[in-house]
ZAMAR-231417 format. One record per residue (C-alpha): residue number from 0; residue in three letters; x, y, z. Coordinates in nm, 2 decimals, always signed. Layout:
residues N
SITE / k / r / xx / yy / zz
SITE / NUM / ALA / X / Y / Z
...
This chain:
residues 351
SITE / k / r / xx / yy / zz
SITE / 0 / UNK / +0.00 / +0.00 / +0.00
SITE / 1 / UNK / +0.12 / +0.34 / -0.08
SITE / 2 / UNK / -0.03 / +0.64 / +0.10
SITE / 3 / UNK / +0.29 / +0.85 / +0.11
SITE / 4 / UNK / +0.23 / +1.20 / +0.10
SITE / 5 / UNK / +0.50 / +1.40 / -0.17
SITE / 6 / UNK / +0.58 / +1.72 / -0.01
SITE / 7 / UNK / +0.52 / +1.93 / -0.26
SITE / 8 / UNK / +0.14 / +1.88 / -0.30
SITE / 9 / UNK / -0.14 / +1.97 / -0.06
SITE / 10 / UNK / -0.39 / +1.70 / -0.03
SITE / 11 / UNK / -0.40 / +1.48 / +0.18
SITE / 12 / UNK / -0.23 / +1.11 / +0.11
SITE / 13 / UNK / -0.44 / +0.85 / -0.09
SITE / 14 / UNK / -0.35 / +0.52 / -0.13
SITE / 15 / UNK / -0.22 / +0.34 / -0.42
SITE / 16 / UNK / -0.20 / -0.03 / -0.52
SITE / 17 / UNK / -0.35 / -0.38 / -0.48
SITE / 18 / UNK / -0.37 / -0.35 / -0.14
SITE / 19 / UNK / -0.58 / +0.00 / -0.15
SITE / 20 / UNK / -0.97 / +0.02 / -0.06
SITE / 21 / UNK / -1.03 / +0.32 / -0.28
SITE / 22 / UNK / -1.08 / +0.29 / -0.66
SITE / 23 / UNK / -0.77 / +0.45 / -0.86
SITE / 24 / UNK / -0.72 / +0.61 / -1.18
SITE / 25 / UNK / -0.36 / +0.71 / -1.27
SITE / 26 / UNK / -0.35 / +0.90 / -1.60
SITE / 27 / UNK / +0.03 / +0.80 / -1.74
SITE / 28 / UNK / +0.27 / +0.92 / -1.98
SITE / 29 / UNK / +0.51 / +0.73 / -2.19
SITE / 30 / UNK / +0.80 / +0.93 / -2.47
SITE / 31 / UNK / +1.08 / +0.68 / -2.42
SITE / 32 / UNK / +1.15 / +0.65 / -2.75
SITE / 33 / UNK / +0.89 / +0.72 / -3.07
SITE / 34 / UNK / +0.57 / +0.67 / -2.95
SITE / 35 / UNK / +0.42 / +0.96 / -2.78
SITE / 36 / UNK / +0.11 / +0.81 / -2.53
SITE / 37 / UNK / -0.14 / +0.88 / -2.26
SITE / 38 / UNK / -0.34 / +0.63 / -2.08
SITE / 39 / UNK / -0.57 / +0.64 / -1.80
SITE / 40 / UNK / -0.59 / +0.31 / -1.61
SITE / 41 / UNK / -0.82 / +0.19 / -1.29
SITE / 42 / UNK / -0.67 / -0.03 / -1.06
SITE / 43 / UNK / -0.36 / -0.16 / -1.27
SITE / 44 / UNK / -0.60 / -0.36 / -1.48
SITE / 45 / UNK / -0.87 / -0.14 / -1.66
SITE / 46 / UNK / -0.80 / +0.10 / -1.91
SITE / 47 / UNK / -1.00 / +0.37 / -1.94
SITE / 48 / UNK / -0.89 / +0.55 / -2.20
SITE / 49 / UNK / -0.56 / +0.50 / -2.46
SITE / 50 / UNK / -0.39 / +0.71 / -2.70
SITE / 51 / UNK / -0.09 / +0.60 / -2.88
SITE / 52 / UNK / +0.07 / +0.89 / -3.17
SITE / 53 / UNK / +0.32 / +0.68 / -3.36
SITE / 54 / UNK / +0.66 / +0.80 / -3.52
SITE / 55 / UNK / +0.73 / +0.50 / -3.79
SITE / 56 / UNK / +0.63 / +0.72 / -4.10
SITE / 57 / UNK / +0.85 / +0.98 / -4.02
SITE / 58 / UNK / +1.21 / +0.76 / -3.93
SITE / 59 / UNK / +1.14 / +0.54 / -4.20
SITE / 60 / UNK / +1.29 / +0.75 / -4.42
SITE / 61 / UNK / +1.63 / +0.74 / -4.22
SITE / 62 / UNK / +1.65 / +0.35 / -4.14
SITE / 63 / UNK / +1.60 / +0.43 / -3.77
SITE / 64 / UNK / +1.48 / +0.68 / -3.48
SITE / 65 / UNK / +1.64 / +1.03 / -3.50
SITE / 66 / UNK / +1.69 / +1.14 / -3.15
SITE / 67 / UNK / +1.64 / +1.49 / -3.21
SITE / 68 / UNK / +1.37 / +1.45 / -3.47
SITE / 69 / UNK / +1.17 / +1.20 / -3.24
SITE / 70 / UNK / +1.21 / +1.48 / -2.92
SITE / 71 / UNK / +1.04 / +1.77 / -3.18
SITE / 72 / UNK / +0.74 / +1.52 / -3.29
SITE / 73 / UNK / +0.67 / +1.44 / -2.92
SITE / 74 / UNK / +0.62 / +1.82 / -2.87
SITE / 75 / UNK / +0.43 / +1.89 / -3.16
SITE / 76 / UNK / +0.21 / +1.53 / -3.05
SITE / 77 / UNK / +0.22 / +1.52 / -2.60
SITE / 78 / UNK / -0.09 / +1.79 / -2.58
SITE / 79 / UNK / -0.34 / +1.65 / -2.83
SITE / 80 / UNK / -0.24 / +1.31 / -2.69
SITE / 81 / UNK / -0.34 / +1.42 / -2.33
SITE / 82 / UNK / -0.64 / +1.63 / -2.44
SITE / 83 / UNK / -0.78 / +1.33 / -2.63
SITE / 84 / UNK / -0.72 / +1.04 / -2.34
SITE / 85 / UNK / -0.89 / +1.29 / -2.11
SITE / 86 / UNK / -1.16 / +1.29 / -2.38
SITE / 87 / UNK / -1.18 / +0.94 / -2.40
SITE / 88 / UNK / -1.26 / +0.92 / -2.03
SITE / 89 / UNK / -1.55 / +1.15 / -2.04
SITE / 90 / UNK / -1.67 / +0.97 / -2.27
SITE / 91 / UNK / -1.62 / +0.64 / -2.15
SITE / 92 / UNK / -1.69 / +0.65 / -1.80
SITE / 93 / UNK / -1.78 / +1.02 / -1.71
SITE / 94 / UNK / -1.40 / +1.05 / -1.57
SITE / 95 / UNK / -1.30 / +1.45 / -1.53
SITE / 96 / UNK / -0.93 / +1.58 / -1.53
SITE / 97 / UNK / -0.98 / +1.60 / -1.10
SITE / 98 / UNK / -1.09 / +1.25 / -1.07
SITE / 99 / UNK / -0.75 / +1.11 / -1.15
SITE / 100 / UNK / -0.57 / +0.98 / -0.84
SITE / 101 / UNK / -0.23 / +1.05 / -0.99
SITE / 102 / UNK / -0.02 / +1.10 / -1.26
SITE / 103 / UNK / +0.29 / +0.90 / -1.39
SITE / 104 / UNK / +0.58 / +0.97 / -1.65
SITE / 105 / UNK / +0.86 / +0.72 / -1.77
SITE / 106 / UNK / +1.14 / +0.81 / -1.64
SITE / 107 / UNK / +1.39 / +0.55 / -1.85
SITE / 108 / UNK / +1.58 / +0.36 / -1.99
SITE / 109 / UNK / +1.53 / +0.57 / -2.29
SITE / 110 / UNK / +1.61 / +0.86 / -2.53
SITE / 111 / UNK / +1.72 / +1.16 / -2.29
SITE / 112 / UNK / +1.53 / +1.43 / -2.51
SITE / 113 / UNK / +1.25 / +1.21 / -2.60
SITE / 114 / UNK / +1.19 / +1.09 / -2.23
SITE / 115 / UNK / +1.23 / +1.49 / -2.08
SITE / 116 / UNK / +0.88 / +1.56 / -2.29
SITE / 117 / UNK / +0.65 / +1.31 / -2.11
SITE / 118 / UNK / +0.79 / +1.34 / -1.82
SITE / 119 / UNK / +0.78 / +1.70 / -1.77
SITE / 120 / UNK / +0.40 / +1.67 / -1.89
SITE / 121 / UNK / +0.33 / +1.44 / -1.65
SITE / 122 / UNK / +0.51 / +1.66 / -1.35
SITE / 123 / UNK / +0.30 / +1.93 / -1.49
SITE / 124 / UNK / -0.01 / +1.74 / -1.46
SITE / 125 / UNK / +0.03 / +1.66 / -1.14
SITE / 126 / UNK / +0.13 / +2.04 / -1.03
SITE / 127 / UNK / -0.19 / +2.13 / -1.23
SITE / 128 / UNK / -0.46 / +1.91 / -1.07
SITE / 129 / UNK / -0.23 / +1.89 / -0.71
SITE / 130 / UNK / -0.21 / +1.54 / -0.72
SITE / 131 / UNK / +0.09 / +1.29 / -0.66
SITE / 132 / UNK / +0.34 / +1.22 / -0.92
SITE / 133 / UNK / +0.51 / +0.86 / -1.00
SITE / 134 / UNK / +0.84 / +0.79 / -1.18
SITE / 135 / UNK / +0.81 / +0.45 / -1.38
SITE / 136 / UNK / +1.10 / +0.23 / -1.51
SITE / 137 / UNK / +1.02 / +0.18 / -1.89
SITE / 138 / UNK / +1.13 / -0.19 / -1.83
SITE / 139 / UNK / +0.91 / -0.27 / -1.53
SITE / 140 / UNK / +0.62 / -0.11 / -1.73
SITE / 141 / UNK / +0.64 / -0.35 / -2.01
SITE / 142 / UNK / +0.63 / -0.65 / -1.76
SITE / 143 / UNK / +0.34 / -0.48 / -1.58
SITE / 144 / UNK / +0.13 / -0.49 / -1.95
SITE / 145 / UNK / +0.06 / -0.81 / -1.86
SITE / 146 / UNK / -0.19 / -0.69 / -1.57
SITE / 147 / UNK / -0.35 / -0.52 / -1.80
SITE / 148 / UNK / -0.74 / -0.69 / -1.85
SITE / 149 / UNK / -0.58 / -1.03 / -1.69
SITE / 150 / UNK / -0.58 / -1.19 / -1.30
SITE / 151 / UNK / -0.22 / -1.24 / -1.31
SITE / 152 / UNK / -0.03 / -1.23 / -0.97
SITE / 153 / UNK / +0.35 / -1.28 / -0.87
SITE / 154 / UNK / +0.51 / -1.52 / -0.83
SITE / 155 / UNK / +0.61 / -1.53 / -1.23
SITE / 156 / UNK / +0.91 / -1.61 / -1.43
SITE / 157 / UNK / +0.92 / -1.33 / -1.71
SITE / 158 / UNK / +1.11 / -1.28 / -2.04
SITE / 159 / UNK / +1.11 / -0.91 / -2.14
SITE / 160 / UNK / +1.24 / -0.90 / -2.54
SITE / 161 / UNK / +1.27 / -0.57 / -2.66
SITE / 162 / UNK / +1.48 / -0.35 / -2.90
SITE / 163 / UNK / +1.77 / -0.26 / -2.64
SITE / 164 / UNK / +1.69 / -0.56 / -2.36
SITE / 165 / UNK / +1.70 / -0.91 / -2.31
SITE / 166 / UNK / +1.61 / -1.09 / -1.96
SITE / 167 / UNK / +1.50 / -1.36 / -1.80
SITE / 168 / UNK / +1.35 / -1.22 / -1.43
SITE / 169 / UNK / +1.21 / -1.36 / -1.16
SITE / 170 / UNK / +0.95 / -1.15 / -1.00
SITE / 171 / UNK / +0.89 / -1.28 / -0.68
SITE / 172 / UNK / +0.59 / -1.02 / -0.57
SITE / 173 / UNK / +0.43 / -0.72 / -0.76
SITE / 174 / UNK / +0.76 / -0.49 / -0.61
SITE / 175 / UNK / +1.06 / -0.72 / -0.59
SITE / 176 / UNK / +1.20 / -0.83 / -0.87
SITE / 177 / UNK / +1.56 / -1.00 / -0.99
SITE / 178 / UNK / +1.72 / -0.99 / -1.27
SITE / 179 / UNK / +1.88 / -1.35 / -1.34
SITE / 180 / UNK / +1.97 / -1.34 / -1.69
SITE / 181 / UNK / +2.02 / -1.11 / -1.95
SITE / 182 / UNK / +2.21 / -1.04 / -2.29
SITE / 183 / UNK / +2.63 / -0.99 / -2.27
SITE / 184 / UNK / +2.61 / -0.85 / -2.62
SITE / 185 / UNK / +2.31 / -0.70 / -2.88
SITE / 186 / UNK / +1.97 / -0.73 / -2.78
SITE / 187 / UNK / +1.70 / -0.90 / -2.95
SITE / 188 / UNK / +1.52 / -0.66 / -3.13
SITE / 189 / UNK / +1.91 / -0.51 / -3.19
SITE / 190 / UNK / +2.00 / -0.84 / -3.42
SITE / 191 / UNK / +1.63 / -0.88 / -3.53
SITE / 192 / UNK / +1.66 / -0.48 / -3.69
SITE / 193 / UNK / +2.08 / -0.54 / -3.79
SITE / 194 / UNK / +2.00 / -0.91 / -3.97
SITE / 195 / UNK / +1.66 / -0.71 / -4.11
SITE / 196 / UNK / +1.92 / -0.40 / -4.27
SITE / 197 / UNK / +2.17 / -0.71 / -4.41
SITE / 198 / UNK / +1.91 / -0.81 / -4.60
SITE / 199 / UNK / +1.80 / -0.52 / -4.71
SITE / 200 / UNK / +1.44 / -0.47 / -4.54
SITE / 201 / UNK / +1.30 / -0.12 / -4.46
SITE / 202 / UNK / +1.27 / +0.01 / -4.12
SITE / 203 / UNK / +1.12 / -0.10 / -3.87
SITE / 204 / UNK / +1.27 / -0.46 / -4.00
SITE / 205 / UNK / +1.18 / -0.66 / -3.75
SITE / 206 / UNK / +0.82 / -0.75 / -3.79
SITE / 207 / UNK / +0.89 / -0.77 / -4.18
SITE / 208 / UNK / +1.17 / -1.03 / -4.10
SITE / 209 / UNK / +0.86 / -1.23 / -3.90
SITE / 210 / UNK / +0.64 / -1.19 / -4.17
SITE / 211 / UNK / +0.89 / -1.33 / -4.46
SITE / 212 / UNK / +0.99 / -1.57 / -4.19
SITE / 213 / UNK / +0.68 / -1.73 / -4.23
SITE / 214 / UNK / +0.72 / -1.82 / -4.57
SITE / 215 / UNK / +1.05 / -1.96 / -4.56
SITE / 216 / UNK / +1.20 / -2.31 / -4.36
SITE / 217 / UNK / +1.32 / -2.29 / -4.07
SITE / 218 / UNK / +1.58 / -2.57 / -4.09
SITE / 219 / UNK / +1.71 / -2.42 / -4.44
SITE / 220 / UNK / +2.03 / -2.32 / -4.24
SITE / 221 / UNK / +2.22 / -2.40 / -3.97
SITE / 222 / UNK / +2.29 / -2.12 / -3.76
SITE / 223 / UNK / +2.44 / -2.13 / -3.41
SITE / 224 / UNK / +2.31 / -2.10 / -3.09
SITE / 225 / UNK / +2.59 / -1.93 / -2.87
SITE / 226 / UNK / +2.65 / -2.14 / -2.53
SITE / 227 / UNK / +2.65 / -1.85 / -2.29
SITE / 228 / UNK / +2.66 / -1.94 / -1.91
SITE / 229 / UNK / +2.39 / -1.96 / -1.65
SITE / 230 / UNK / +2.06 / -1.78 / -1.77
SITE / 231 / UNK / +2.27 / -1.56 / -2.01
SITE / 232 / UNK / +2.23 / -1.48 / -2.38
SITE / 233 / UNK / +2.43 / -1.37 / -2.67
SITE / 234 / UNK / +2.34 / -1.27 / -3.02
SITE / 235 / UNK / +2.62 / -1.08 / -3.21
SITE / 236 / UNK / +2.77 / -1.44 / -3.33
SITE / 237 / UNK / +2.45 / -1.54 / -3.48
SITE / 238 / UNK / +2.44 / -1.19 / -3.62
SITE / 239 / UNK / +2.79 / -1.23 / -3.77
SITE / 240 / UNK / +2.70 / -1.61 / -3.89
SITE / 241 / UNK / +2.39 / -1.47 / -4.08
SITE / 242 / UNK / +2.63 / -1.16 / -4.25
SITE / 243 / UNK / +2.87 / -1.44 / -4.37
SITE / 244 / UNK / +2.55 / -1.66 / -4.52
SITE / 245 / UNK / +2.43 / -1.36 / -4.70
SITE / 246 / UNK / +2.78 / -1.25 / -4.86
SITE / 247 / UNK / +2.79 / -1.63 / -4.99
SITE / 248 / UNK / +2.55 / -1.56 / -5.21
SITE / 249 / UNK / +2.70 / -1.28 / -5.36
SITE / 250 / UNK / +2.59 / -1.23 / -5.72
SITE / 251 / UNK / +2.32 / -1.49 / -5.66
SITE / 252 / UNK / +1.94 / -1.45 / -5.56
SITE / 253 / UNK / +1.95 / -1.45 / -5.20
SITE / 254 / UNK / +1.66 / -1.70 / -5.08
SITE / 255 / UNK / +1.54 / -1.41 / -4.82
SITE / 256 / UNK / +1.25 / -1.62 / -4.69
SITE / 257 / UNK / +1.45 / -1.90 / -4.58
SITE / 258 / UNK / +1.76 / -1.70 / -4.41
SITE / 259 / UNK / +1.48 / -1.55 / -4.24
SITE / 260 / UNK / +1.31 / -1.83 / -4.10
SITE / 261 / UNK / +1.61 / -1.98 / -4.03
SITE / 262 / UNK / +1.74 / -1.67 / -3.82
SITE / 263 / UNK / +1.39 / -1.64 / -3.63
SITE / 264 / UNK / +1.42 / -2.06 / -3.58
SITE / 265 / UNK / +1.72 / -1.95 / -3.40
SITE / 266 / UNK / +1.69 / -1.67 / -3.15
SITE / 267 / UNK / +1.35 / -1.80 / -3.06
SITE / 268 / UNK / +1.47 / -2.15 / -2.96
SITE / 269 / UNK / +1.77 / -2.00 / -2.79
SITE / 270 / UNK / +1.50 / -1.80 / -2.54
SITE / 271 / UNK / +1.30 / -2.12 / -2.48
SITE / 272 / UNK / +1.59 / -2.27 / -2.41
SITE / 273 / UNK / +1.69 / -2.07 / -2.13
SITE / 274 / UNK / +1.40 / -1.98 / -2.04
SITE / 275 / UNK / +1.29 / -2.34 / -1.95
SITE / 276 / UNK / +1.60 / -2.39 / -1.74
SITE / 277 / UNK / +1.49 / -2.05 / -1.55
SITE / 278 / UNK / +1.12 / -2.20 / -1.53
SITE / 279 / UNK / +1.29 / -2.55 / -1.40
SITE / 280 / UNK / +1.53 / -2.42 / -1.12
SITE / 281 / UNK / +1.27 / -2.15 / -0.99
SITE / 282 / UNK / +0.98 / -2.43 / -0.98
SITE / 283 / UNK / +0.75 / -2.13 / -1.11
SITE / 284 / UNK / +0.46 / -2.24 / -1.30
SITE / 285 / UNK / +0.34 / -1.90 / -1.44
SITE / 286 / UNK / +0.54 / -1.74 / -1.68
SITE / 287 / UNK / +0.54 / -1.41 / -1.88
SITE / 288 / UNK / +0.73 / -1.24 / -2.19
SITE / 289 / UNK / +0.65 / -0.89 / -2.27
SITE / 290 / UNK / +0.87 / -0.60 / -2.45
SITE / 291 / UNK / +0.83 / -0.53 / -2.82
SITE / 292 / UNK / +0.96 / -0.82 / -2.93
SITE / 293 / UNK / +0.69 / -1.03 / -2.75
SITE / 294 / UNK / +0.47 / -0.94 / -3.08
SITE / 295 / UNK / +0.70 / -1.19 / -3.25
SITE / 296 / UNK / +0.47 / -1.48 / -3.39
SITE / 297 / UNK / +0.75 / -1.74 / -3.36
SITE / 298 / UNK / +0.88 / -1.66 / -2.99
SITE / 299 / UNK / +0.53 / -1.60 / -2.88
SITE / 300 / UNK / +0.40 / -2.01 / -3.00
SITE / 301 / UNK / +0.72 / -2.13 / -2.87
SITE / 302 / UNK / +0.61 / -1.98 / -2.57
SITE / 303 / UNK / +0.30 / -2.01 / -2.56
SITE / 304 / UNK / +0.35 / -2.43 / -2.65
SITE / 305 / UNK / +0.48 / -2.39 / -2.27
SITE / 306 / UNK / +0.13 / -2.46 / -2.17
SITE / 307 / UNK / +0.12 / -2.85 / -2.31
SITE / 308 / UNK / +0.40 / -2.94 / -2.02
SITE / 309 / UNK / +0.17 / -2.74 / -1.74
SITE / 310 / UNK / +0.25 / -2.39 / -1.75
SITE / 311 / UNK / +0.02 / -2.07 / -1.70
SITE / 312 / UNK / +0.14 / -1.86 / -1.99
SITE / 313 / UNK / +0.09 / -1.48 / -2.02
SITE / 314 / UNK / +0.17 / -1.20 / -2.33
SITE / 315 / UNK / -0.02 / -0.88 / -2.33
SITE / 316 / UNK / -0.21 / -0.80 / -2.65
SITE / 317 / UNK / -0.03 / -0.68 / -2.95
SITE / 318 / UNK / -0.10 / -0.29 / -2.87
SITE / 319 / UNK / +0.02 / -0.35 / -2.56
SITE / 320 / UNK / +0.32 / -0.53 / -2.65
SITE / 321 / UNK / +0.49 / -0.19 / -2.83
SITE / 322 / UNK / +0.56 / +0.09 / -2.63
SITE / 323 / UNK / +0.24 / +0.26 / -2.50
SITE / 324 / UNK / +0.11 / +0.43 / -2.20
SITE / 325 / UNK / -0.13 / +0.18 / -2.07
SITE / 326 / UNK / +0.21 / -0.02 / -1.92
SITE / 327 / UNK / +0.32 / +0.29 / -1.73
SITE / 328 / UNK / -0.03 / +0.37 / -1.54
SITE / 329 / UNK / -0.03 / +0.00 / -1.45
SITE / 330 / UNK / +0.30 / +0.01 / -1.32
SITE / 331 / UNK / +0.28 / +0.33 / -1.12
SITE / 332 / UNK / -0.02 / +0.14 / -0.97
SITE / 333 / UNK / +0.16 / -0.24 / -0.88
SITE / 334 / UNK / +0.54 / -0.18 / -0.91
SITE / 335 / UNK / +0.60 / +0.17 / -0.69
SITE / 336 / UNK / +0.66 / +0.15 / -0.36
SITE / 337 / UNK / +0.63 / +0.54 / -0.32
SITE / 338 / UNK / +0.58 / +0.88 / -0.46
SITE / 339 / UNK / +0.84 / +1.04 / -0.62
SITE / 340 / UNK / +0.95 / +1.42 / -0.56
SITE / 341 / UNK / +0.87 / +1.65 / -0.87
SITE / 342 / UNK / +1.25 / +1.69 / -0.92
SITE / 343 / UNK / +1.31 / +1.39 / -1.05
SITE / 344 / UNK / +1.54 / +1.32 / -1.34
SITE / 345 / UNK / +1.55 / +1.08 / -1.66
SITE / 346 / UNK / +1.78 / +0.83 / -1.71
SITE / 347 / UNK / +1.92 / +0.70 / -2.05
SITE / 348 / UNK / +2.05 / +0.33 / -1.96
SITE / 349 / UNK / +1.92 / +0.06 / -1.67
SITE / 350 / UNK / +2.09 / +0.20 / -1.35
């Protein structure tokens, strides 16, 4: 239960999570990278209302986000993005700007200038309406998805995939958490968006990679699976084995479907793999993936196939996969263990 009072607002202190009697709406912000979002969430688990302005259109053109570019379209974006979740609440339930228990910003891992927009939006929400402001950790948000419109409850083995992380944690209760595994080298979505550029796909390559993936066999090529130890994971050597493959056919037609499937085949055995061992020494039989890569049609059945040998398994929906708002209100709601003061900063990489 969190009922801490932040100094800097004059209400009294309400109380915030699972363990609360009252019913709470935090309104959230997310600008980590190129998805500028508000949500409004009740209770961790009901959203209210959901706004998501995406970026894609404008980086495709450069292969890639644009730090500075992404930071100018989350100004020109973070006020109609706000104006229309609080519209959507009205609308919904009847929900006015006051009603909102308290507001939340991500505060990082993410893009310094991108990350500075929403949460400064969110402080100044909270300021506004003189209601208590929470810091979220991007990361912890995208495990918290999974709350979203679901029953799920720690204990849970989780595997968060995403563009700049890969991990294997153990959350033991909605606020303790351990990381027990993680990548030594590129990330997941990093080797799904380098393999996607060797071939030659347009950004964002990794969901075009799954898509051509399914076309192609998966046991076309051999690729190898880097023995890492303990719960850890590595993917530059596959990255490097797949740049080889493709410069062998130089001068011929590259069978794209096939080094695709292969590749995919893979990085998504190499995560059941471990995975399973994490799922076996912990005795756990819940288990969770979430992050932007959890969209991924192969690693999600692999997963998913979990549940023939007695597992609970859990993946938010795909709008809740990718980087989105929703995430951060249920976060702030399960994950935070206090308020935050207003003065607090962004950070660019996992502290």
């Amino acid at each position: 239960m969190k009922n801490i009072k932040n100094k800097l607002f004059s209400q009294e202190p309400v109380e915030i999570g699972p363990n609360s009697n009252y019913e709470n709406y935090i309104m959230a912000i997310e600008s980590s990278c190129d998805e500028t979002a508000c949500s409004i969430v009740k209770n961790g688990r009901e959203v209210i209302a959901n706004v998501v302005a995406s970026q894609i259109k404008t980086h495709a053109q450069f292969g890639g986000v644009i730090p500075e570019i992404a930071a100018r379209e989350h100004l020109d974006s973070i006020n109609i993005v706000i104006e229309e979740a609080f519209r959507q609440a009205k609308e919904n339930i009847g929900l006015n700007p006051e009603d909102i228990t308290a507001f939340a910003g991500t505060v990082g891992p993410g893009l310094v200038g991108c990350l500075l927009v929403g949460l400064n939006a969110a402080k100044t929400l909270a300021l506004t309406y003189d209601k208590p402001f929470i810091g979220v950790n991007h990361l912890n948000a995208h495990l918290c998805g999974n709350y979203i419109d679901t029953d799920l409850k720690p204990p849970f083995m989780a595997l968060l995939v995403s563009g700049g992380h890969t991990q294997i944690i153990d959350v033991k209760s909605y606020s303790e958490q351990e990381i027990i595994g993680e990548t030594v080298d590129d990330a997941v979505g990093e080797a799904y968006d380098k393999v996607a550029r060797l071939i030659g796909l347009p950004y964002p390559g990794g969901p075009r990679l799954d898509k051509l993936a399914q076309e192609g066999s998966p046991f076309a090529y051999k690729l190898p699976e880097a023995r890492v130890d303990g719960l850890n994971f590595s993917f530059s050597g596959l990255k490097t084995a797949v740049l080889r493959l493709v410069k062998s056919f130089e001068g011929k037609e590259l069978p794209v479907n096939d080094i695709c499937a292969s590749f995919q085949e893979t990085v998504s055995s190499t995560l059941l793999h471990k995975l399973k061992k994490a799922l076996e020494e912990s005795g756990y039989k819940q288990v969770v993936i979430a992050g932007g890569v959890a969209a991924n049609s192969e690693i999600r059945k692999k997963i998913f196939n979990l549940q023939s040998e007695g597992y609970t398994v859990f993946a938010p929906p795909m709008k809740y996969c990718t980087d989105n708002a929703a995430m951060v209100a249920s976060c702030a709601y399960f994950n935070t263990n206090t308020f935050d003061d207003i003065n607090v900063e962004v950070f660019s990489r996992v502290k």
